[in-house]
ROMAR-570154 format. One line per 10 residues: number of its first residue (from 1); for each residue x, y, z of C-alpha. Coordinates in Angstrom, 2 decimals. Layout:
<atoms>
NUM) X/Y/Z | ...
</atoms>
This chain:
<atoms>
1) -56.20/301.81/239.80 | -52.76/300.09/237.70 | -50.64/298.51/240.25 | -46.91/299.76/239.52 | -44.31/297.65/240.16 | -42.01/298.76/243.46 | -39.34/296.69/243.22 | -37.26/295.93/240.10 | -38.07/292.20/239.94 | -41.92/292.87/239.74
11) -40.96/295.33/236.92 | -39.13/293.28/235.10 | -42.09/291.19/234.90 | -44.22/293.71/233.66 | -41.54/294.39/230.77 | -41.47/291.21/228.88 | -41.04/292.13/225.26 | -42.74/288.58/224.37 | -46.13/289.19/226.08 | -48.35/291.65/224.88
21) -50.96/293.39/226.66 | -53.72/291.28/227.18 | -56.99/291.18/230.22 | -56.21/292.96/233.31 | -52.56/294.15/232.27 | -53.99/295.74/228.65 | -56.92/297.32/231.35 | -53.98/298.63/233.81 | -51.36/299.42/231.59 | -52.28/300.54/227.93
31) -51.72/303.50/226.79 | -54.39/305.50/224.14 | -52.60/306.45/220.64 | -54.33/308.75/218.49 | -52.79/307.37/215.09 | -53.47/303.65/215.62 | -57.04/301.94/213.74 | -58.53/300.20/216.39 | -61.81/302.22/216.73 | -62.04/302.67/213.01
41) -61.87/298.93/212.23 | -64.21/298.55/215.14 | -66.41/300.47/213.27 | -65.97/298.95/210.02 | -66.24/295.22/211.47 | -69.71/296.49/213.34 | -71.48/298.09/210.42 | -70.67/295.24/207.94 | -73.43/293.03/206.98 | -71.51/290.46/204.60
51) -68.00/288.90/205.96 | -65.21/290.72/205.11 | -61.69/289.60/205.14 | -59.03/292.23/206.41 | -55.21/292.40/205.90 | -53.97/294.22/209.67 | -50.42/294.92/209.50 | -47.60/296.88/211.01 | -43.51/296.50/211.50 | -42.55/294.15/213.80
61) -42.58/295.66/217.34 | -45.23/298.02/216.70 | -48.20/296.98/218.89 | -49.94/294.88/216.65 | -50.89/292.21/218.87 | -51.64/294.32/222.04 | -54.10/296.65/219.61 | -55.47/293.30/218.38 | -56.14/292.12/221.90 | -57.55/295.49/222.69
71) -60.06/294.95/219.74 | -61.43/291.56/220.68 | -62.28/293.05/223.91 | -64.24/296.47/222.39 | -66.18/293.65/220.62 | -66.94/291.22/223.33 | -70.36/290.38/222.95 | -70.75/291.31/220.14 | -69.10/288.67/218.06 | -68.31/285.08/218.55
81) -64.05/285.75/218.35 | -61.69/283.42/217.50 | -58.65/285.05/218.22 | -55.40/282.35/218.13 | -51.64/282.81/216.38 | -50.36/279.96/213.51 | -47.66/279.77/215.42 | -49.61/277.12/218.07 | -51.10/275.38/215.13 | -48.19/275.53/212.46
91) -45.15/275.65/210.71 | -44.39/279.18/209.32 | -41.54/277.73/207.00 | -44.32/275.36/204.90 | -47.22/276.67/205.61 | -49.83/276.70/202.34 | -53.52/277.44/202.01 | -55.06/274.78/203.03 | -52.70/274.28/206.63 | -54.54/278.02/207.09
101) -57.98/277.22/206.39 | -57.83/273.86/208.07 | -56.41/275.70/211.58 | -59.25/278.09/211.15 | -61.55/275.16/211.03 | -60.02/273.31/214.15 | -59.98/276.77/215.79 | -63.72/277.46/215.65 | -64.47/273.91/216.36 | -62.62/274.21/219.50
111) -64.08/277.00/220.75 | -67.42/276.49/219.77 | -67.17/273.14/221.40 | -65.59/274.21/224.70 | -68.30/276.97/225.06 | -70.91/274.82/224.19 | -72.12/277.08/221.72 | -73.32/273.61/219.16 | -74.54/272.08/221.53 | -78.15/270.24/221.30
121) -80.80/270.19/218.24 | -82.75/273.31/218.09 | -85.48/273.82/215.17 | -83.99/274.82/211.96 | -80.73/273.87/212.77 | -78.24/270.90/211.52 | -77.37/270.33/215.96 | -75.80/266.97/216.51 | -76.60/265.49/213.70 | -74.12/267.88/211.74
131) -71.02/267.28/214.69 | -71.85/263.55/214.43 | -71.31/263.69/210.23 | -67.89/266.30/210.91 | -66.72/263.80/212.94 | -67.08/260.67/210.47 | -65.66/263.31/207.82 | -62.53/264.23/210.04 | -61.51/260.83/210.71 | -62.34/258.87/208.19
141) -61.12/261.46/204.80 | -58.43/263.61/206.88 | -56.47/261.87/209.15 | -57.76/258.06/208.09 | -57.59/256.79/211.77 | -59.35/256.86/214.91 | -57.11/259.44/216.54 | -59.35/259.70/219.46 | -61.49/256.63/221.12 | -64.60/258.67/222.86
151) -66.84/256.02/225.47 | -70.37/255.55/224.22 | -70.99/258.36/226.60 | -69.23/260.47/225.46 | -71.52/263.53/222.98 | -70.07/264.46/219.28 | -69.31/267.85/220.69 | -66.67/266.11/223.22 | -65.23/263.60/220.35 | -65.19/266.51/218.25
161) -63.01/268.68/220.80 | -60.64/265.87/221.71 | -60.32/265.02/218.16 | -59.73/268.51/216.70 | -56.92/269.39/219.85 | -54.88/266.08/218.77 | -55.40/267.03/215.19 | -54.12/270.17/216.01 | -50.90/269.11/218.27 | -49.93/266.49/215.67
171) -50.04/268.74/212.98 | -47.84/270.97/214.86 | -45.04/268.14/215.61 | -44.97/265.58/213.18 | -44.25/266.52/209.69 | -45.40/263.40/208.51 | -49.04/263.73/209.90 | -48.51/267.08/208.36 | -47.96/266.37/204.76 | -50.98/263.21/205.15
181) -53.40/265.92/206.75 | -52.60/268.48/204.20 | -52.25/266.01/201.09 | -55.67/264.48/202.00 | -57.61/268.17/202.48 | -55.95/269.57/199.47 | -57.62/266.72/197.13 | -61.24/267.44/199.34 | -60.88/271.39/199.46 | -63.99/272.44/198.08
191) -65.58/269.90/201.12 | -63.45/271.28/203.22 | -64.43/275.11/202.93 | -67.73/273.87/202.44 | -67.96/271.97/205.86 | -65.98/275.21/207.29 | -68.66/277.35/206.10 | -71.79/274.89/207.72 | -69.88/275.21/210.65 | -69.82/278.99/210.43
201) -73.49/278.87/210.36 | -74.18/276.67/213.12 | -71.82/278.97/215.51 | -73.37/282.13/213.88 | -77.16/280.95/214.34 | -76.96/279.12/217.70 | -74.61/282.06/218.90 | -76.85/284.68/217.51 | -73.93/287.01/216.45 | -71.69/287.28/214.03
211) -68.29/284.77/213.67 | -64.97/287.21/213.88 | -61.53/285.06/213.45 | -58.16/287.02/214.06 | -55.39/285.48/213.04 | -52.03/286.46/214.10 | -48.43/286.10/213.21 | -48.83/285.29/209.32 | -46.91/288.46/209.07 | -43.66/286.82/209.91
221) -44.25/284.32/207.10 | -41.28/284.83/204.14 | -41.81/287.03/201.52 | -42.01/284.30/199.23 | -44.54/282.13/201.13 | -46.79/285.20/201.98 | -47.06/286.39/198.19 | -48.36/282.71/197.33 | -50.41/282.71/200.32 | -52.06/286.25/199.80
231) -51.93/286.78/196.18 | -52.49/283.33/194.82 | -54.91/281.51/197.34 | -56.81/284.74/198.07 | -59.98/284.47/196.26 | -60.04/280.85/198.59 | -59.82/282.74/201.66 | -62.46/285.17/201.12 | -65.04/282.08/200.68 | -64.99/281.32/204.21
241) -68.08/283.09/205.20 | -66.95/284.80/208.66 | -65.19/288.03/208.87 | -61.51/286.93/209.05 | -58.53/289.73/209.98 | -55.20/288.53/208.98 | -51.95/289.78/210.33 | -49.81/290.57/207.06 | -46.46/290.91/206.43 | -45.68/294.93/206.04
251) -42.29/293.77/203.00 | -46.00/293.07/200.86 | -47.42/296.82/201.56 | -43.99/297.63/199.24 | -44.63/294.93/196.41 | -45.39/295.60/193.27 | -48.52/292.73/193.46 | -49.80/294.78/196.86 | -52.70/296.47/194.59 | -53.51/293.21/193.25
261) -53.50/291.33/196.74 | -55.31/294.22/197.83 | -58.54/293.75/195.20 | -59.15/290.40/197.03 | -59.76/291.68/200.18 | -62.36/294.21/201.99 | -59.44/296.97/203.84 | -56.39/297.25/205.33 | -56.02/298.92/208.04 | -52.01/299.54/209.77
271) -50.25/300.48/212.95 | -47.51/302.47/212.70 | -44.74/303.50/214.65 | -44.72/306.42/217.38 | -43.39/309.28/215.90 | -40.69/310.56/218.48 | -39.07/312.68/216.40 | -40.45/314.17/213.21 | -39.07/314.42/209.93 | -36.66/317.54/210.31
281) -35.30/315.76/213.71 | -37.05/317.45/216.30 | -38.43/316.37/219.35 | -42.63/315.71/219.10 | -43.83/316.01/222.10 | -47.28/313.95/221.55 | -45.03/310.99/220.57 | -42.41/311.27/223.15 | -45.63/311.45/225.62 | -47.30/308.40/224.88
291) -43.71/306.65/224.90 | -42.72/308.00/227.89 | -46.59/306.96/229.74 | -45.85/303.07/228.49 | -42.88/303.22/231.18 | -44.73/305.44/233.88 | -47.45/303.20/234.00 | -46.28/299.98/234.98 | -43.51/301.24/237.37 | -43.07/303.71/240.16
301) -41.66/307.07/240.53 | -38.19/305.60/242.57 | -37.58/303.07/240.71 | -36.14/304.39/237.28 | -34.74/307.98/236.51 | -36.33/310.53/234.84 | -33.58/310.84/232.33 | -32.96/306.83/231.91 | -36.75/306.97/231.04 | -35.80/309.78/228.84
311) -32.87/308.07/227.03 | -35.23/305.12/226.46 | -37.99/306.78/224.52 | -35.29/308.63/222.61 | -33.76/305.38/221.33 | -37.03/303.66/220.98 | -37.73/305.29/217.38 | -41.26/304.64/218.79 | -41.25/301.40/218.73 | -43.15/300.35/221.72
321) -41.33/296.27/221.39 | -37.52/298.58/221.26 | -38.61/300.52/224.41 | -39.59/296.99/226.30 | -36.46/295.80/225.72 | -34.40/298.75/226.74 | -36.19/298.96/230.40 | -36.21/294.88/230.56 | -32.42/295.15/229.82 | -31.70/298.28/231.92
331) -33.27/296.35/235.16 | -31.37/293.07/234.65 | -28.06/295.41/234.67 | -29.56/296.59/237.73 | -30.32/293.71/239.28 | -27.04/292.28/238.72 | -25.23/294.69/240.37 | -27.33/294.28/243.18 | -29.00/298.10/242.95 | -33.18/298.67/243.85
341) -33.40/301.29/240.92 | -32.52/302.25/237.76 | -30.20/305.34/236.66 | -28.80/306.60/233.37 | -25.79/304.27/233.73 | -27.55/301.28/233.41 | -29.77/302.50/230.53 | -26.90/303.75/228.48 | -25.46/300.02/229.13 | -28.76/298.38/227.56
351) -28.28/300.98/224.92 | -24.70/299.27/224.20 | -26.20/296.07/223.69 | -28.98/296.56/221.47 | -26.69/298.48/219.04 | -23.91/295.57/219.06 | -27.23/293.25/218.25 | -27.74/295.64/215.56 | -23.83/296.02/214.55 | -23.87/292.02/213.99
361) -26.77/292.45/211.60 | -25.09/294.97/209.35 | -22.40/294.84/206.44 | -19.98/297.03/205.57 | -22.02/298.63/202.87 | -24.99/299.09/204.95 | -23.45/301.86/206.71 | -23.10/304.37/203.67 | -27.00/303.52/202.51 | -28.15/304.14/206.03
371) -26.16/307.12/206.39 | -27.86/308.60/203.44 | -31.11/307.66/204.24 | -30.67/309.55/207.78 | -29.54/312.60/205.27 | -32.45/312.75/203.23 | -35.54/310.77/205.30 | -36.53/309.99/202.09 | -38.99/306.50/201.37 | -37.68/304.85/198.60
381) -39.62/301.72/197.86 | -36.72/299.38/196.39 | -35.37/295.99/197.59 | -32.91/297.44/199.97 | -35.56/299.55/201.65 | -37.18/296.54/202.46 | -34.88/294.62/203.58 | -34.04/297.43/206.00 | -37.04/297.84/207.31 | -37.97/294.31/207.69
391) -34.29/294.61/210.26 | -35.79/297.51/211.79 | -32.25/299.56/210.78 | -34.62/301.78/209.07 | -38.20/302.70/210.16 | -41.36/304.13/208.70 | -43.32/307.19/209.42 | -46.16/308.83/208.31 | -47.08/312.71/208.29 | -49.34/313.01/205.84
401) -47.01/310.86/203.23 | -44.76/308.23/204.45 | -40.80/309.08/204.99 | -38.35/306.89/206.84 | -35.08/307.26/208.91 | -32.51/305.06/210.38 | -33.37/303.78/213.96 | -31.91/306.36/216.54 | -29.98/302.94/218.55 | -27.79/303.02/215.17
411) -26.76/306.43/214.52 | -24.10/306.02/216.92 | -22.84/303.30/214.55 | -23.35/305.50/211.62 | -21.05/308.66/213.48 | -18.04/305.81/213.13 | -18.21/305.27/210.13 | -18.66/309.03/208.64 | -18.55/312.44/210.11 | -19.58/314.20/213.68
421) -22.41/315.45/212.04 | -24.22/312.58/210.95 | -25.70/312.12/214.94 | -29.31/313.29/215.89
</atoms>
């Protein structure tokens, strides 16, 4: 059974809006959705005999990583996961084609290293012989230097580990090695995927299962640098021969390339927000529910109100990252003023500060636009749409056909500026 928090410094522990739900704390404390594709690309990834590549998206907030998390474990065992974020390996404000497929590499080199997987010559396969020759290649064509200095004792698979985690860090810090490493695998790509790919094999055949990699965060690259990475470099990243999900920024779901981008890869699948309210305003209970249980779960009974709980999920816009932050705010008000739970006061406080985050985000002229897309709930797919949505001022729903509204935290903001009548 979950273990709720009882006092407000284990809960606000358990609502950190920077950790997802991962191991024992997804087990304890996730909540089912009925509307989000886990068990359908579960499915998909299962009865697939040829790698796929898969663009996984969302808006920011909406669970992505914790549903992602929730996948690799549904498939424990049955593939050989990779499962990392760019954001240990790279740069998000340069970061091309080949930075991604050579962090992919180093990624399943890693792992298959640290569990062993190449380890030893079996019959039919390349063994040591091949770790031995990716070593040679890695030092002597990529990086030009002997970045590690393994004993004579040391095996290829534990040169090739060391060498691939400095690779890795100094990518990361020094923009210098950067540009070199990326420079030198640009002019040697075809090797490069090609030496990716033997490595595929070797992990595939010596694993006996099929290679999954999930990479995360490439959805918070720019618009700019995610169009060249998706739509020109695509037909690159489908020949890696392992079925790769990318996280994908949810502003390229609205471009006018997205049915292009979307011929170079096998699906899309995407999380949406919690409907809390529906598209004539009222209350949905199913939504409110499963907003509502994310709170219950991790805390107990005492500790925060029924109706601070309920003025939570009501701002959320069912946005599971929103509602975090609310109850993570809520308890530090809490704690401050020395109290051992949580009432409406306090709630309506963290409500205050999220919308003056929000009110430092708009311009004068955002006000009217929201206000009239609060009026009419209509999607209209246009620059300014995205740009809202990319803010979260203005979030996306989906009953059948997608329609949008302005997140409930601002409509306070919006009853300033224009009439009484304008509030939920």
């Amino acid at each position: 059974m979950a273990i709720r928090a009882r006092t407000l410094k284990e809960a606000l522990n358990l609502f950190d809006p920077r950790v997802p739900l991962s191991g024992k704390a997804l087990a304890a404390y996730y909540v089912e959705r009925p509307d989000v594709p886990t068990h359908e690309l579960k499915a998909y990834l299962e009865a697939m005999d040829e790698p796929v590549k898969v663009l996984f998206s969302g808006h920011r907030g909406s669970g992505k990583s914790t549903e992602l998390n929730r996948l690799a474990g549904l498939l424990k065992g049955r593939f050989f996961i990779v499962h990392f974020s760019v954001l240990e390996i790279l740069n998000l404000t340069d970061l091309t084609y080949v930075d991604l497929i050579l962090a992919i590499a180093l990624r399943l080199l890693q792992q298959a290293t640290d569990e062993r997987i190449l380890k030893g010559r079996k019959r039919g396969l390349v063994g040591v012989g091949m770790l031995e020759d990716l070593y040679r290649w890695l030092t002597h064509e990529i990086v030009e230097e002997e970045m590690v200095s393994p004993s004579r004792e040391a095996s290829a698979e534990a040169a090739l580990n060391l060498l691939a985690l400095k690779l890795e860090g100094r990518v990361k810090t020094e923009s210098s090695t950067r540009r070199m490493v990326r420079e030198r695998a640009e002019l040697r790509l075809f090797e490069l995927v090609s030496r990716t790919n033997r490595l595929i094999e070797e992990i595939r055949s010596n694993a006996r299962r099929p290679v999954l990699v999930m990479v995360e965060d490439l959805d918070k690259l720019s618009f700019e640098r995610a169009m060249g990475l998706f739509l020109n470099h695509a037909a690159l990243l489908a020949e890696l021969r392992a079925h790769i999900l990318f996280t994908f920024p949810i502003a390229l779901r609205y471009a006018r390339e997205f049915l292009q981008i979307r011929s170079h890869f096998s699906e899309r699948f995407i999380v949406p927000n919690v409907m809390v309210y529906d598209r004539q305003g009222q209350l949905r209970p199913e939504g409110y529910r499963v907003m509502r249980e994310i709170v219950e779960r991790r805390v107990e009974p005492y500790l925060i109100d029924p109706e601070a709980i309920d003025l939570a999920v009501r701002m959320s816009g069912g946005i599971p990252l929103t509602l975090i932050q609310l109850i993570q705010s809520a308890i530090l008000h809490g704690l401050a003023a020395g109290q051992d739970r949580i009432g409406l006061p306090q709630m309506q406080s963290a409500v205050v500060q999220l919308q003056n985050d929000y009110r430092g985000t708009l311009r004068p002229e955002d006000y009217g636009e929201l206000l009239r897309y609060h009026r009419t709930r209509a999607f209209v797919n246009n620059e300014r749409t995205r740009e809202f949505l990319a803010s979260l001022s203005l979030l996306e729903y989906n009953d059948g056909e997608p329609w949008c509204d302005v997140h409930p935290i601002l409509l306070p903001l919006l009853g300033e500026q224009a009439d009484p009548d304008s509030r939920r």
